[in-house]
C-alpha positions as CSV (number, residue, x, y, z in Angstrom):
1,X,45.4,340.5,6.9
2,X,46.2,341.4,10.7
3,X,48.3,344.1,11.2
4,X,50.5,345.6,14.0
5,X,51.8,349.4,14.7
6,X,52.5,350.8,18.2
7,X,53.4,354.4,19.2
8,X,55.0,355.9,22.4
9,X,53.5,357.3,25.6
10,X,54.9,359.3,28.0
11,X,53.3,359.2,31.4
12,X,54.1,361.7,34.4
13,X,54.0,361.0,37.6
14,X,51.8,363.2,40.1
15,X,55.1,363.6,42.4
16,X,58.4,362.1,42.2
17,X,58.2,358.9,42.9
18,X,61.1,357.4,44.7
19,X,62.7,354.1,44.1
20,X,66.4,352.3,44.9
21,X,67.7,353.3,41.9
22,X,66.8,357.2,41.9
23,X,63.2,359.4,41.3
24,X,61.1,358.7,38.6
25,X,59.1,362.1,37.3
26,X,58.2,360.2,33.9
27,X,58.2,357.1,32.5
28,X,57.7,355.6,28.7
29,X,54.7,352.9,27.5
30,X,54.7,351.8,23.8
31,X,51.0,351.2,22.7
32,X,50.7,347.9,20.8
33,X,48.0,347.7,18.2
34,X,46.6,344.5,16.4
35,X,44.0,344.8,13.6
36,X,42.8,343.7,10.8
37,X,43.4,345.7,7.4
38,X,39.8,345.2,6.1
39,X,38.3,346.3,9.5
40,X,40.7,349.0,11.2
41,X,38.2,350.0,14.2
42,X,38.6,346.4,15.3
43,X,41.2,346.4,17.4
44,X,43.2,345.5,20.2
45,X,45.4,346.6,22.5
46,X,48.5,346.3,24.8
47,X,50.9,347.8,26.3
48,X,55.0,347.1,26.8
49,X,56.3,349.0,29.4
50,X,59.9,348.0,30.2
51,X,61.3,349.3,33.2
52,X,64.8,351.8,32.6
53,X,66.9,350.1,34.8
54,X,65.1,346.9,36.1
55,X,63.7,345.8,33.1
56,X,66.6,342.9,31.4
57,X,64.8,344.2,28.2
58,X,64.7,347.7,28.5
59,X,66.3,349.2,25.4
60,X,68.4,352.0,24.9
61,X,66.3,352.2,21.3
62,X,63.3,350.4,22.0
63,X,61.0,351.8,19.4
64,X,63.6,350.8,16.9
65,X,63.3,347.2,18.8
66,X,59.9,347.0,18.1
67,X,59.6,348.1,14.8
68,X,61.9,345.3,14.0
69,X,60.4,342.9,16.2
70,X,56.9,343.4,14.7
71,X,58.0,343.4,11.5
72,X,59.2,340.0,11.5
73,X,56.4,338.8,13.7
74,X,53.2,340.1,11.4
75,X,54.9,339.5,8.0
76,X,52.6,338.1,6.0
77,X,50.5,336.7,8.7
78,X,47.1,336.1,8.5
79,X,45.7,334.6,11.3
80,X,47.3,334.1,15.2
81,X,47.4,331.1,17.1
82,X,48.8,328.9,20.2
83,X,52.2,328.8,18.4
84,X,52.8,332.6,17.8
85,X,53.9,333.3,21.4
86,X,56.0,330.4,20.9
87,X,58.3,332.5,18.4
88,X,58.4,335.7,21.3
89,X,61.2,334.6,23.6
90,X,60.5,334.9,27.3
91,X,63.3,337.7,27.7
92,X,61.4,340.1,25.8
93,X,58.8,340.2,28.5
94,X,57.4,343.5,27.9
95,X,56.7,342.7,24.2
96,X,55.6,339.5,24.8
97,X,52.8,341.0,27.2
98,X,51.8,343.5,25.3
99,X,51.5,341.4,22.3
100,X,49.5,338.3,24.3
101,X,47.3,340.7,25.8
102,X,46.5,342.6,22.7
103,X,45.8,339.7,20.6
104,X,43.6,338.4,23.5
105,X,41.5,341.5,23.4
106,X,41.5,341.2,19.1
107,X,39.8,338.2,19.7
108,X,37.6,339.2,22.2
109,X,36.1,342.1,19.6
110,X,38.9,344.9,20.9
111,X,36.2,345.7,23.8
112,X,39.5,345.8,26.2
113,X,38.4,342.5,27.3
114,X,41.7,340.4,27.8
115,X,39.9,337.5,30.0
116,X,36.2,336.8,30.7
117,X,36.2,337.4,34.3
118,X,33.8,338.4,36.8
119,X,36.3,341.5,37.3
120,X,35.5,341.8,33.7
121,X,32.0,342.2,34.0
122,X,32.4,344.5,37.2
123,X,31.2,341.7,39.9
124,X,34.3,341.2,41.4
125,X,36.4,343.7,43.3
126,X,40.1,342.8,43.8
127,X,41.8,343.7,47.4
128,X,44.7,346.0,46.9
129,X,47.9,346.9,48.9
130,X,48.5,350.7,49.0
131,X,51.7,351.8,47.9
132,X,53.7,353.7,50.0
133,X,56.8,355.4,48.0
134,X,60.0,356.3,49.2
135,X,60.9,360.1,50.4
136,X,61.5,362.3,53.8
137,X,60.1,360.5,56.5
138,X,57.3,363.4,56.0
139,X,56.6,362.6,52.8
140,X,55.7,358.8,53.5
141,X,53.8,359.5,56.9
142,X,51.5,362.0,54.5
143,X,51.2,359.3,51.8
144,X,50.2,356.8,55.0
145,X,47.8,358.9,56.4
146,X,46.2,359.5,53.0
147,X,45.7,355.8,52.5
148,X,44.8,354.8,56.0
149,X,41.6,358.1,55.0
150,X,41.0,356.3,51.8
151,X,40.4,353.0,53.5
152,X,43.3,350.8,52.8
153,X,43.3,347.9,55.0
154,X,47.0,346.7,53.3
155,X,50.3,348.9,53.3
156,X,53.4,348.2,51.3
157,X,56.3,350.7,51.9
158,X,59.2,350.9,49.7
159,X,62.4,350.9,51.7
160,X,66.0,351.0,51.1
161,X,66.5,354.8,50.1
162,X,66.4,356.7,53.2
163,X,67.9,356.2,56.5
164,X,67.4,352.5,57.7
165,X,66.1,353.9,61.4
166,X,64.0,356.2,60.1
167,X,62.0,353.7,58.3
168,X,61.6,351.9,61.6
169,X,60.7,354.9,63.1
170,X,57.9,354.9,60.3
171,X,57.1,351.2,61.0
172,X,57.0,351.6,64.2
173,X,54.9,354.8,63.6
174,X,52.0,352.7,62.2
175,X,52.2,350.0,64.3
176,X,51.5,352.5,67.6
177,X,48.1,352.8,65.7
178,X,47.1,349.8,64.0
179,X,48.1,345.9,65.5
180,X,48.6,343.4,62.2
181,X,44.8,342.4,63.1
182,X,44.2,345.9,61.7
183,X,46.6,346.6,59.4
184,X,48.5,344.7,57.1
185,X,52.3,345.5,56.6
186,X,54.3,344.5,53.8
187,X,57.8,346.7,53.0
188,X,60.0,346.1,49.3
189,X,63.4,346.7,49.5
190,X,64.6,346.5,45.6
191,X,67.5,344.5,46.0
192,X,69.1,348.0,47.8
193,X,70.4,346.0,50.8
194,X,74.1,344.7,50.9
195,X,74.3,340.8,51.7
196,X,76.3,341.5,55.2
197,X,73.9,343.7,56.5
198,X,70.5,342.0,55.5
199,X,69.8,339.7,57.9
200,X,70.4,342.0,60.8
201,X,68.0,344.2,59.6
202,X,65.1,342.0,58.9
203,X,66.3,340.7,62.8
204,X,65.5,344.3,63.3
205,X,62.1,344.4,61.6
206,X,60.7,341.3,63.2
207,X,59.0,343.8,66.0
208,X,56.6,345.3,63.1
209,X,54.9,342.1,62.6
210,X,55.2,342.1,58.9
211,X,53.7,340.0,56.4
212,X,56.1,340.0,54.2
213,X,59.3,341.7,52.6
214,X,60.4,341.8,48.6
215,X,63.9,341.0,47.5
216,X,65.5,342.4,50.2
217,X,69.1,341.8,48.4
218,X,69.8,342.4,44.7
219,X,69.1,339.3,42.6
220,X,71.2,336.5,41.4
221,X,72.2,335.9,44.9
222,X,70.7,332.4,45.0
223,X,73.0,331.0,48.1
224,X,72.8,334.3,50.3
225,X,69.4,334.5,49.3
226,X,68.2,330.7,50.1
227,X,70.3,331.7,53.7
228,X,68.0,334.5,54.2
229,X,64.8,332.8,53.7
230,X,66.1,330.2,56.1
231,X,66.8,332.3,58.9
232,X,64.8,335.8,58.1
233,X,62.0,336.3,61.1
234,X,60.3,338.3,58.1
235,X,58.7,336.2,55.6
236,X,60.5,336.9,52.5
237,X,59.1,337.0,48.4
238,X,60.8,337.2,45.8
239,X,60.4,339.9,43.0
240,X,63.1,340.7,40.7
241,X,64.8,337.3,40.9
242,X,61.8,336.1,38.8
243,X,63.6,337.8,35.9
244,X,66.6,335.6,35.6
245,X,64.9,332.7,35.2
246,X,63.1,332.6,32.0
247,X,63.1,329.1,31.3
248,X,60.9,326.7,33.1
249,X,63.8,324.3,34.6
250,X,65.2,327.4,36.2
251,X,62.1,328.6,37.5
252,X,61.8,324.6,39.6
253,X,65.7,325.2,40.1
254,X,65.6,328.6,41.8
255,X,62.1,327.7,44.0
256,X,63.7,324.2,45.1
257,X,66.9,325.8,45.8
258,X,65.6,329.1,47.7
259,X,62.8,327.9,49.0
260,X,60.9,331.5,49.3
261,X,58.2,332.0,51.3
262,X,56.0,334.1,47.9
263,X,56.7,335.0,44.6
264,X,55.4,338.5,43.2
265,X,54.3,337.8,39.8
266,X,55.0,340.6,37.4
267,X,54.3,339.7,33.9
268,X,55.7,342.7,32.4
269,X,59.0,341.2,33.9
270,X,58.4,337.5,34.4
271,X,57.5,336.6,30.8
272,X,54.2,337.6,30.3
273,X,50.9,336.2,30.6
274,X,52.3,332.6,29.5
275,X,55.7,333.4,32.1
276,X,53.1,334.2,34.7
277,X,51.2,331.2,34.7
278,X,54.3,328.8,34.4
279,X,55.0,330.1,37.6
280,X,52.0,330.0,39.3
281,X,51.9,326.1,38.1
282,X,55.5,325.5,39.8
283,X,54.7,327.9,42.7
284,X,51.5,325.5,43.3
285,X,53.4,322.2,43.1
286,X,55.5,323.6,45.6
287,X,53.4,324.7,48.0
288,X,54.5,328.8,47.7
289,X,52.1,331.2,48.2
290,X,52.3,334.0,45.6
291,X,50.2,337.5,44.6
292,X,50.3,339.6,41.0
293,X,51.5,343.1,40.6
294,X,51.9,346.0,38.4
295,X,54.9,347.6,37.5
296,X,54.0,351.1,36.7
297,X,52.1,350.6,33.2
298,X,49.3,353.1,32.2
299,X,45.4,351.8,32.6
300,X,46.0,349.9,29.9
301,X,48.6,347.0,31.1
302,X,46.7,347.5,34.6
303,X,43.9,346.5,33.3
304,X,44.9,343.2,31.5
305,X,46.8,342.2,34.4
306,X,43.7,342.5,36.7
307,X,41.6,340.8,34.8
308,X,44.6,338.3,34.7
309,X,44.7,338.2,38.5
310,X,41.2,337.0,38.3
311,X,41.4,334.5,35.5
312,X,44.3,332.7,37.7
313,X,42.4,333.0,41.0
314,X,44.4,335.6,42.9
315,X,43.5,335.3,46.7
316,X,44.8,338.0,48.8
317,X,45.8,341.7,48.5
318,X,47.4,342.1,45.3
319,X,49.6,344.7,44.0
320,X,47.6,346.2,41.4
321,X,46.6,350.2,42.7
322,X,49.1,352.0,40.5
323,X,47.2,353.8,38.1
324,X,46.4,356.4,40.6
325,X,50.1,357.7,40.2
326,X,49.4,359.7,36.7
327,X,48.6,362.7,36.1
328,X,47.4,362.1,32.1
329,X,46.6,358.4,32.7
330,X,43.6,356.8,30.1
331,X,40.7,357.5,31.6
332,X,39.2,353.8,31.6
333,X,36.3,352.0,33.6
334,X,39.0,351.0,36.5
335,X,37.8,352.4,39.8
336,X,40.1,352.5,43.5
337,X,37.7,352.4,46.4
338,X,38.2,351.6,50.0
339,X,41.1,349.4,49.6
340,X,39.8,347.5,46.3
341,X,40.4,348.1,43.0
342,X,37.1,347.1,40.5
343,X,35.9,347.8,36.8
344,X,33.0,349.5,36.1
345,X,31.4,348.2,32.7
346,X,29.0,351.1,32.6
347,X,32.2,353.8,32.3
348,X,34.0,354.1,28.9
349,X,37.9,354.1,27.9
350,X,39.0,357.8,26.6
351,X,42.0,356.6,24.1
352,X,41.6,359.6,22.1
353,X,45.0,360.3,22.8
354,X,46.2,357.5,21.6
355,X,47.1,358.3,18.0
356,X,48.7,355.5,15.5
């Protein structure tokens, strides 16, 4: 008989990492195991990492949440199939990922292997954006010149926290050295910007020849938002918006009626590996470009959504260099080199810490 338990993790940032809605110095993951009663070192495993504050499913109790939740999904259940995730609504994201990943590696013989990928096998390396987080204006030109030495090709600053004309001053920093032949430039606002000041600002940021900015207002402002796109110099994706539409007639209803230039796939926020490729199906048929990201989850969840990013044929610089941000991260065979983040089959996972 399959089983499922989970316990919590607490991961700590290396420094405190800045975002629009505060610092973050630690962050929770809850550990998802699947196995099988008669043979308990078969296993596998995923992780639900809802965001505090983002996240629409991030509960004030969670473990209590999940104890419930897997409860009534693993009662007297035997074997998994297709119609499992069917009972997981797509609002409970996290769990849904963490679950679909978990049973993915199960079947796969609990090896971490979520999809058969040449990432998988360690042929494949994935180009990566590096993530610039918000702080002093020192702060971020340290974490720049850092990822400039480490041979990051792609930069994505957070913005929206400090001082709009400082962070042109940093733009505009960067761009004295490196021309967007050089350099790519993406910046993420979080939803911090106010509607009457947003398109004014990315009016301002046309000079930086950016690639692209995220959400630059808060979500579920689906007129202002289509308005944006329309006029913004700056091509715009969007990110959190994703979350409020769950269904897949909202998903064609929001893309027709906002007409983004990407989507940034999250499936720890967008519904999972099944959200994520609904989606990609409907960003496809209409012709918008879109990349996959992490959002802050251990080794673990970084690894099943780059081996995700291959399975569904990510082109691009992806989002997906965020395990570096841990100090007591799961040692695992994921490796960040020059701008690309690969897995190294020959180096093992270390989940000794992990106890159930």
């Amino acid at each position: 008989m399959l089983q499922a338990s989970f316990i919590k993790y607490q991961l700590n940032f290396s420094f405190g990492a800045g975002t629009s809605r505060g610092v973050l110095h630690q962050k929770d993951s809850f550990f998802i195991k699947i196995s099988d009663k008669d043979n308990p070192l078969h296993f596998g495993l995923g992780e639900a990492a809802p965001l505090s504050g983002l996240s629409l499913d991030a509960k004030p109790n969670y473990e209590a949440f999940l104890n419930q939740q897997l409860k009534i999904y693993f009662q007297n259940l035997s074997a998994l199939d297709n119609d499992f995730w069917q009972a997981i609504p797509p609002e409970e994201s996290a769990l849904r990922f963490a679950l679909e990943t978990a049973w993915l590696d199960f079947q796969h013989g609990g090896k971490r292997l979520i999809f058969d990928t040449n990432f998988a096998k360690g042929q494949e390396k994935i180009p990566i954006n590096g993530l610039i987080w918000m702080g002093d204006k020192a702060f971020m030109i340290k974490q720049i010149a850092q990822k400039l030495e480490q041979g990051f090709t792609c930069l994505k600053m957070k913005v929206g926290a400090i001082d709009f004309a400082e962070e042109c001053s940093i733009l505009k920093h960067i761009r004295q050295q490196f021309n967007k032949q050089n350099l790519t430039l993406r910046v993420d606002a979080n939803g911090a910007w106010a509607t009457a000041e947003a398109l004014e600002r990315l009016q301002a940021l046309e000079q930086f020849d950016l690639h692209s900015i995220e959400q630059p207002i808060a979500p579920q402002q689906w007129e202002h938002m289509s308005l944006l796109c329309e006029k913004s110099p700056v091509p715009i994706a969007l990110d959190e918006e994703l979350m409020y539409a769950p269904t897949t007639p909202q998903k064609k209803i929001l893309l027709e009626q906002v007409k983004p230039n990407f989507i940034v796939l999250k499936p720890t926020l967008h519904g999972g590996v099944a959200g994520s490729q609904a989606w990609i199906e409907l960003a496809q048929e209409l012709q918008v470009p879109w990349w996959i990201t992490s959002a802050l989850e251990s080794n673990v969840g970084l690894n099943a959504i780059c081996q995700l990013a291959s399975h569904l044929g990510a082109s691009g610089f992806q989002g997906l260099g965020t395990g570096q941000l841990y100090t007591n991260n799961l040692a695992s065979p994921l490796q960040v080199n020059s701008g690309f983040i690969q897995s190294l089959p020959q180096e093992s996972w270390n989940l000794e810490s992990l106890t159930f």
